[in-house]
C-alpha positions in Angstrom: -27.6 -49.7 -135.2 -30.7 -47.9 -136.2 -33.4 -50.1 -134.7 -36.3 -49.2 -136.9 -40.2 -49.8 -135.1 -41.9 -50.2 -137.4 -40.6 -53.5 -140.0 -41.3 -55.7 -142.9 -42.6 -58.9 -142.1 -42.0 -61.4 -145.2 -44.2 -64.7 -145.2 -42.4 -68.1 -146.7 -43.9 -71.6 -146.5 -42.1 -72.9 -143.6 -38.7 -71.6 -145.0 -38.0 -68.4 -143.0 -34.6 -69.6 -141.7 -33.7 -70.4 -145.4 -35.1 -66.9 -146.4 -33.2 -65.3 -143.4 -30.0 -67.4 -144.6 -30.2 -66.0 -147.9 -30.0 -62.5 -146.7 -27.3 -63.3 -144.3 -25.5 -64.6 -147.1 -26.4 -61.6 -149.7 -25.4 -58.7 -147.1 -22.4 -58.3 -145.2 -23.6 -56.5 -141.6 -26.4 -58.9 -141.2 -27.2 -60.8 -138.2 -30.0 -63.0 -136.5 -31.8 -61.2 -133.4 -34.5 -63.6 -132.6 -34.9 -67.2 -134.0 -37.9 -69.0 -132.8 -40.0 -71.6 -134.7 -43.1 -69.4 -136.0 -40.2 -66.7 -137.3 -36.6 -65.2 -137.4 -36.3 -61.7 -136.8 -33.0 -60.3 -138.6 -31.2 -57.3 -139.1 -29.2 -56.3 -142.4 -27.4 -52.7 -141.8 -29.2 -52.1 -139.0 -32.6 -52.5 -140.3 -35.1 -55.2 -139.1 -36.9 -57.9 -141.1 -39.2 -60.4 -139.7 -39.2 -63.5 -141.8 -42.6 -65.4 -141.0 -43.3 -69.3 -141.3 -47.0 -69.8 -142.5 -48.8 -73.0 -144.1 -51.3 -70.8 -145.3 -50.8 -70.6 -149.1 -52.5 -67.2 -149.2 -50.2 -65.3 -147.1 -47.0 -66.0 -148.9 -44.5 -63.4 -150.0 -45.4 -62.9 -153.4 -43.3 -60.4 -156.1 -45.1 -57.6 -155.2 -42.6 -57.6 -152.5 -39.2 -56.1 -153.7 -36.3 -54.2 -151.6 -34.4 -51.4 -153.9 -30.7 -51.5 -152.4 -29.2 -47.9 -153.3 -25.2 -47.7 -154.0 -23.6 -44.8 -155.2 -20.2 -46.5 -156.5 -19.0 -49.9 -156.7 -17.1 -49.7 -153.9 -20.6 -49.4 -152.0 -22.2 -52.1 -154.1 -18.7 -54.6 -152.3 -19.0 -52.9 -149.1 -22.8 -54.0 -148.7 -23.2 -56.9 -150.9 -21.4 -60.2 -149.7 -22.5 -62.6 -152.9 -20.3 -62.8 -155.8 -23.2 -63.9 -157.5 -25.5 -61.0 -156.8 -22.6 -58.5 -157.3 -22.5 -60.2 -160.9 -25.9 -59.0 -161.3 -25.5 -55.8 -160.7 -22.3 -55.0 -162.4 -24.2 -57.0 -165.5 -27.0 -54.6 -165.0 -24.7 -51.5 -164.5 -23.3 -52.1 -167.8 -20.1 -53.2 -166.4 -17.9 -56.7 -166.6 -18.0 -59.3 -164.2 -14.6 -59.4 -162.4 -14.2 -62.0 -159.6 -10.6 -60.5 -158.2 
C-alpha cells in the first residue's frame, strides 16, 4: 500500500463512521486503520482519508469537496467499485445499460 503523508480530512456532523462505512461499502480494497471517537482514519486503494466528527456546523464537508475516481474500462470501473448502485451510475453516465449479472 502506498501510504500517502499528506491526506484529506472530511468533516461530518458526528457521522464519520457512517461516512467511512459508505466508502467501505462503495470501494472494494478499503479498510479501517484507526477508529477513535473524534475520527476514523481509512484507507481505500491504498490511499488515506481521515473522516472527522465535528458539532461545529461551519466546518462540515460541503460539495466543494468531490473525489474524481479514473477507470479506463469497465472492467476497472468492477474491479474498484463494490456498489451495484454506484456502478449503475456510472455505466448510466457512460452511456451504457445497467446490467446486474
Amino acid at each position: 500500500s502506498q501510504e500517502n503523508n499528506i491526506y484529506p480530512c472530511l468533516l461530518f456532523e458526528n457521522q464519520a463512521k457512517e461516512a467511512a462505512d459508505f466508502y467501505m461499502d462503495t470501494f472494494h480494497n478499503g479498510k479501517i486503520v484507526l477508529e477513535v471517537a473524534e475520527f476514523i482514519l481509512f484507507e481505500i486503494e491504498g490511499l488515506r482519508f481521515k473522516a472527522i466528527n465535528t458539532s461545529h456546523p461551519e466546518h462540515y464537508s460541503n460539495p466543494a469537496v468531490s473525489f474524481i475516481v479514473s477507470f479506463t474500462n469497465e472492467e476497472e470501473i468492477e474491479k474498484t467499485v463494490l456498489s451495484e448502485k454506484i456502478i449503475k451510475e456510472i455505466q448510466i453516465k457512460m452511456g451504457r445499460k445497467y446490467d446486474s449479472n
